[in-house]
C-alpha positions as CSV (number, residue, x, y, z in Angstrom):
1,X,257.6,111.2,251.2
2,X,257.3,115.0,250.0
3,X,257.3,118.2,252.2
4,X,256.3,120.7,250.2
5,X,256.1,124.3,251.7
6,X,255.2,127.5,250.0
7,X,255.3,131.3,249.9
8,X,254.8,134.3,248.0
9,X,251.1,135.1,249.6
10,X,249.9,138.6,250.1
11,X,247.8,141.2,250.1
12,X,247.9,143.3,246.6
13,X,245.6,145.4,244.8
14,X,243.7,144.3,242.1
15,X,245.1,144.7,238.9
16,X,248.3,143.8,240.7
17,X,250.6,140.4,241.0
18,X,252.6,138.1,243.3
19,X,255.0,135.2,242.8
20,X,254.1,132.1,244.4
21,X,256.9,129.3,245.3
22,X,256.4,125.7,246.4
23,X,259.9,124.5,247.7
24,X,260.2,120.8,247.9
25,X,261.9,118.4,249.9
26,X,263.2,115.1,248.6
27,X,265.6,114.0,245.3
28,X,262.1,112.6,243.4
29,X,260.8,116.3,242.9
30,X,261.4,115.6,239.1
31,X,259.3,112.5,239.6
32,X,256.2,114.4,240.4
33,X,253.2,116.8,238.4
34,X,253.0,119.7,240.5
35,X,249.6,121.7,240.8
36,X,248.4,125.1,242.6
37,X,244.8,124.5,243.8
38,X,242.8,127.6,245.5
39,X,240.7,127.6,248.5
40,X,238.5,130.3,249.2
41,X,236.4,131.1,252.7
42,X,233.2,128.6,252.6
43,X,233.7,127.4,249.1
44,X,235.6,123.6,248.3
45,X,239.6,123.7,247.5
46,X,239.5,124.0,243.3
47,X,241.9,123.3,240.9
48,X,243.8,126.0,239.1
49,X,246.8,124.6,237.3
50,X,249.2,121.8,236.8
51,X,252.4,121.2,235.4
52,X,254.2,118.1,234.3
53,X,257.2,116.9,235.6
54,X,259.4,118.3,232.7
55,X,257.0,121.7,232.4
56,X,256.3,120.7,228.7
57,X,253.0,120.3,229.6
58,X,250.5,122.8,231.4
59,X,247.0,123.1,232.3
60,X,244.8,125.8,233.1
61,X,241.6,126.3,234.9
62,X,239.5,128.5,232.6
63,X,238.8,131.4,235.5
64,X,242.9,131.7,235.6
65,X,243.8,131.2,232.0
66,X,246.0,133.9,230.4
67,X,246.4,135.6,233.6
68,X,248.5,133.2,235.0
69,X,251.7,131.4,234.7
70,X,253.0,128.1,236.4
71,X,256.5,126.8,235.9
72,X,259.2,124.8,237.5
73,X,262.9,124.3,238.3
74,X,263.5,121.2,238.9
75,X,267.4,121.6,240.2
76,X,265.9,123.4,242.7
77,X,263.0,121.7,243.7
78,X,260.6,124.5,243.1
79,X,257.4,125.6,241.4
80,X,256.3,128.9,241.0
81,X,252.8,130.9,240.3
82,X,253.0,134.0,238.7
83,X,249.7,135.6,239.0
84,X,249.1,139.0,236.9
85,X,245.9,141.0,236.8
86,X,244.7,140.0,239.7
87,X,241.2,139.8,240.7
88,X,239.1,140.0,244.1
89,X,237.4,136.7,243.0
90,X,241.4,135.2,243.3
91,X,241.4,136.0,247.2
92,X,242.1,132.7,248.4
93,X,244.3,130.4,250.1
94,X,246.7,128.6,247.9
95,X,248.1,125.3,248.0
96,X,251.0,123.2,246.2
97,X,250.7,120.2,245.5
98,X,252.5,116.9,243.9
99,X,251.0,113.5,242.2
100,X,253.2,110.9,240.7
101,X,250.5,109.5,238.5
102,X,249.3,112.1,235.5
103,X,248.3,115.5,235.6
104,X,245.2,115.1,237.8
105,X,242.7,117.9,237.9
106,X,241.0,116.9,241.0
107,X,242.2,117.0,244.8
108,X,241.9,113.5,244.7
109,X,244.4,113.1,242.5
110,X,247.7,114.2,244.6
111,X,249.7,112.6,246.9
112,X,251.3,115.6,249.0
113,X,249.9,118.7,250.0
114,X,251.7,122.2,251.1
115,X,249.9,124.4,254.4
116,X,248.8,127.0,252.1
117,X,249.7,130.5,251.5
118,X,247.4,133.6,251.7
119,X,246.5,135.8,248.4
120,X,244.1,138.7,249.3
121,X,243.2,140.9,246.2
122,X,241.7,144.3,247.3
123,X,239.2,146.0,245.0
């Protein structure tokens, strides 16, 4: 079992940028792909990134790419989103969460699942 809980959400400007965290619970954290998916009012949760368990290996949804930056710590169970230029269109609740199989792209894919933090990008 994984608890995963995160933080960083805010309201900012566009233009501007927050730091995400996902801090997880357990000794398998290094076991795990960790992902941020995005869910914004009326709209389905969508991926945006994942990590693998080592961070040698990224992937980025195409509406985040260059923008954003995902990465890990593993000695201290955590995974970070550092979100730069920041748009209205990234307002959104945003989730951790883990998979033990792969880099899944899909919400199907993941085992555990943070509450969700809230990123609100003013115009």
């Amino acid at each position: 079992q994984v608890q995963l809980v995160e933080s960083g959400g805010g309201l900012v400007q566009a233009g501007g940028s927050l730091r995400l965290s996902c801090a997880a619970n357990g000794r398998t954290f290094s076991s795990y792909a960790m992902a941020w998916f995005r869910q914004a009012p009326g709209k389905e949760r969508e991926f945006v990134v994942v990590i693998n368990w080592n961070g040698a290996n990224t992937y980025y949804a195409d509406s985040v790419k260059g923008r954003f930056t995902i990465s890990r710590d593993n000695a201290k169970n955590t995974v970070y989103l550092q979100m730069n230029s920041l748009k209205p269109e990234d307002t959104a609740v945003y989730y951790c969460a883990a998979s033990i199989v792969g880099m899944p792209r899909s919400v199907g894919g993941y085992d555990y699942w943070g509450q969700g933090t809230q990123v609100t990008v003013s115009s």
